[in-house]
Structures are given as structure tokens and as C-alpha cells.
C-alpha positions in Angstrom: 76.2 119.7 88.0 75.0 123.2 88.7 72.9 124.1 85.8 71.2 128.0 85.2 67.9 128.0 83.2 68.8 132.0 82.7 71.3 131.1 79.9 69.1 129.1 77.8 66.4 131.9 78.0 68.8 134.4 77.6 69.4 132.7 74.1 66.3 132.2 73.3 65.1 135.5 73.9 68.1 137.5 72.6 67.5 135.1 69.0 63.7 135.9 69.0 64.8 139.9 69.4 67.6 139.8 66.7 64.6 138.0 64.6 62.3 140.9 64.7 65.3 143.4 64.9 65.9 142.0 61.5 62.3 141.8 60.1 62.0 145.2 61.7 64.4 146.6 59.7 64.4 145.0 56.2 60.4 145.9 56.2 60.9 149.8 57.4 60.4 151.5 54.1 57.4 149.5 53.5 53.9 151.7 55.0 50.9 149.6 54.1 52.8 147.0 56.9 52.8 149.6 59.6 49.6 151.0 58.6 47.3 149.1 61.5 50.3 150.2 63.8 50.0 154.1 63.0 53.4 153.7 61.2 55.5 152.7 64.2 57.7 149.6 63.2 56.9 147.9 66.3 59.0 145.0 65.2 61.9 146.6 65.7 61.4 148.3 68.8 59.9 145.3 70.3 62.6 143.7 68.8 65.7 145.7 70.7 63.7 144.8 73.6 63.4 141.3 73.5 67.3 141.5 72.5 68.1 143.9 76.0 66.2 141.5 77.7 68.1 138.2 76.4 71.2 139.5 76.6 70.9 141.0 80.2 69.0 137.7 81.4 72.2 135.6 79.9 74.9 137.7 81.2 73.5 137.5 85.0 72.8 134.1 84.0 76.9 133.9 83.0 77.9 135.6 86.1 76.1 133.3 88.5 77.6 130.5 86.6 80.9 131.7 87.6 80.1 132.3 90.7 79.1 128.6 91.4 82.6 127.4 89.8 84.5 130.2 92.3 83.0 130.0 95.4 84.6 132.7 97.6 86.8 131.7 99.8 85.4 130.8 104.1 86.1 133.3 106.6 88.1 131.9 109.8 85.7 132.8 112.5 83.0 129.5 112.8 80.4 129.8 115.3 78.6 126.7 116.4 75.3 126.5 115.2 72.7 128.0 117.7 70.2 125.3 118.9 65.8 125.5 120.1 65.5 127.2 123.4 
């Protein structure tokens, strides 16, 4: 069983950035939140980066998966393994 810890975290991270994506946006018209953050919505940007992040960690994660189920096919020239000297 060939098993890729990068797609877990990749949903675990991309859920944590749609989270604050989310919270991000339903609390932008709201100052006295962003007031300690000089009225950046930190939520949300941090937010699209936890999302980028997830989803690039599961798509690699998805490719590599692939590749273990397709291995591409041996090339006909096998040379004998070379030995100590």
C-alpha cells in the first residue's frame, strides 16, 4: 500500500485556508476587528495562503500517487550491477 502523507495535509491545510477565507471575508466591513492589525484583514490574506498552499501540497501529493500506480515502463538496456574494487 503506497500511502502519501501530502494528501492528507493538503486537505487539512486547504480546509484551515477556506476557514479563514471565509471568516476573512464575512468580517471585512467590520474596523474595530482589524483595528490591532492597521486595518489589513489578515484573515483573508493569510487565508488564500493557507488555501495555495493546501491545494498545491495535494495536487503534487495527487500526481505522485499516480505515478506510483503507473510506473513507467523499463528500458531494454540492463547493465549488471558494478561490484567493490
Amino acid at each position: 500500500m503506497n500511502f502519501d502523507l501530502r494528501i492528507p495535509m493538503g486537505l487539512m491545510f486547504t480546509l484551515a485556508g477556506m476557514v479563514l477565507v471565509l471568516f476573512g471575508l464575512t468580517t471585512s466591513g467590520d474596523a474595530a476587528v482589524y483595528a490591532r492589525s492597521l486595518g489589513i484583514n489578515a484573515n483573508l490574506i493569510w487565508g488564500l495562503v493557507l488555501a495555495a498552499f493546501g491545494l498545491m501540497t495535494l495536487v503534487l501529493g495527487q500526481r505522485a500517487q499516480k505515478r506510483l500506480e503507473n510506473p513507467p515502463p523499463e528500458t531494454g538496456s540492463k547493465r549488471k550491477p558494478r561490484r567493490g574494487r
